[in-house]
C-alpha positions as CSV (number, residue, x, y, z in Angstrom):
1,X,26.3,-39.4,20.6
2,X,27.6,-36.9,18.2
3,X,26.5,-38.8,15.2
4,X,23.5,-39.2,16.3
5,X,22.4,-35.2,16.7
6,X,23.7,-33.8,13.7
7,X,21.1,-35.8,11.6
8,X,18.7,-34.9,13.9
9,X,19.4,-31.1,14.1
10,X,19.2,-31.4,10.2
11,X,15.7,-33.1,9.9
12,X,14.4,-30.4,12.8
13,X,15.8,-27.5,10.5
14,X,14.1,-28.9,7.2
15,X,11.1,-29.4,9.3
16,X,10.8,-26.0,11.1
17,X,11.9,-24.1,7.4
18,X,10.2,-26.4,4.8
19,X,6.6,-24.4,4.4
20,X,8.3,-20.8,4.7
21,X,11.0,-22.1,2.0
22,X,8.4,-23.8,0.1
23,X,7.0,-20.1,-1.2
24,X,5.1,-18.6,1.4
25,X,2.7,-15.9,2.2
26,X,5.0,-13.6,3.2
27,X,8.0,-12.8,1.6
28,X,10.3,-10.6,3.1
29,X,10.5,-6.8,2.4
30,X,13.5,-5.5,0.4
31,X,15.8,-3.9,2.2
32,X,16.8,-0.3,1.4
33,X,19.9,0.9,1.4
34,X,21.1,3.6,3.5
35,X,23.7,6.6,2.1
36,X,24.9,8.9,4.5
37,X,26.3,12.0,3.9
38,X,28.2,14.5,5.6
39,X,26.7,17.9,5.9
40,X,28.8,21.1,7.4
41,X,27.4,23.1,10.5
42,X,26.8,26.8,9.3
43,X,27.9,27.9,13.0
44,X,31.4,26.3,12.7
45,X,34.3,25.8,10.0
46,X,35.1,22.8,11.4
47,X,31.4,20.7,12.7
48,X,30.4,18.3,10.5
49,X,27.3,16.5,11.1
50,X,26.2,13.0,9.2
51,X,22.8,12.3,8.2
52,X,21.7,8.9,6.8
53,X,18.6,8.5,4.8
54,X,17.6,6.2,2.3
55,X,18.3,6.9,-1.9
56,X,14.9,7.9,-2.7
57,X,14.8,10.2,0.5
58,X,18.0,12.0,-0.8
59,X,16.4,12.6,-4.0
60,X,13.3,14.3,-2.5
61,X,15.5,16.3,-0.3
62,X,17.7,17.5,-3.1
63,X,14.8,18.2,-5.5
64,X,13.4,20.2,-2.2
65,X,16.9,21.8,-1.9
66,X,16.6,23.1,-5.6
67,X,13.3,24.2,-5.8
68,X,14.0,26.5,-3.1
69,X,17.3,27.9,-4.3
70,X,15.3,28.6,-7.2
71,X,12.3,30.5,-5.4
72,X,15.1,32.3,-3.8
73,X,17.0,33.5,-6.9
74,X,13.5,34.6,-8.8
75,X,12.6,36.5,-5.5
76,X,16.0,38.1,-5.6
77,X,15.6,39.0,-9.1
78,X,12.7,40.6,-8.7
79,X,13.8,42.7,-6.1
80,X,16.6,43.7,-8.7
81,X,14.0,44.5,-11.6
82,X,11.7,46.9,-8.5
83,X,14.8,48.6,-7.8
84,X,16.2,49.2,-11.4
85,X,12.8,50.9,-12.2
86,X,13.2,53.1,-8.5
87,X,16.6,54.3,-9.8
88,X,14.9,55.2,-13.8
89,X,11.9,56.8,-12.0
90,X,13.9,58.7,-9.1
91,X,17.0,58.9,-11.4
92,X,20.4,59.0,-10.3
93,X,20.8,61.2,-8.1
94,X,17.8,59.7,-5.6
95,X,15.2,62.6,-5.5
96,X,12.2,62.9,-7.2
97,X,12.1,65.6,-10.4
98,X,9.6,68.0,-9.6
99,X,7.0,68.3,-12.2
């Protein structure tokens, strides 16, 4: 009895799989690859938290990540540059000369 199913569970198979194996219509996505990463907790030296997204989401993330550290340091240098001129225009000693 045993003989007699294995070829028969073989000629099923190549029956149900021939027309998807013989190039079909749909072939199956490519599968992306996850990275996780593990991301301290600003509230606690010792939370961790891991986050999982795909390579190209990383990438967006960290271009997102820089171009706002960058905002942040040419805002905070600006605020430098208004300040130097106060101090030059008030001078040192943070009153106003009378004219």
């Amino acid at each position: 009895m045993r003989a007699s199913f294995l070829p028969a569970a073989a000629a099923a198979a190549l029956l149900a799989g021939g027309p998807a194996c013989a190039g079909g219509s749909d072939p199956k996505p490519a599968k992306t690859r996850t990275v996780c990463r593990a991301q301290a907790d600003t509230t606690s030296r010792i939370g961790r938290t891991r986050t999982c997204h795909s390579k190209e989401e990383w990438a967006q993330i960290d271009q997102q990540r820089l171009r706002d550290t960058e905002q942040g340091l040419e805002s905070t240098n600006h605020q430098r540059q208004q300040l130097d001129t106060f101090r030059n225009v008030v001078g040192e000693g943070g009153v106003l000369p009378r004219a």
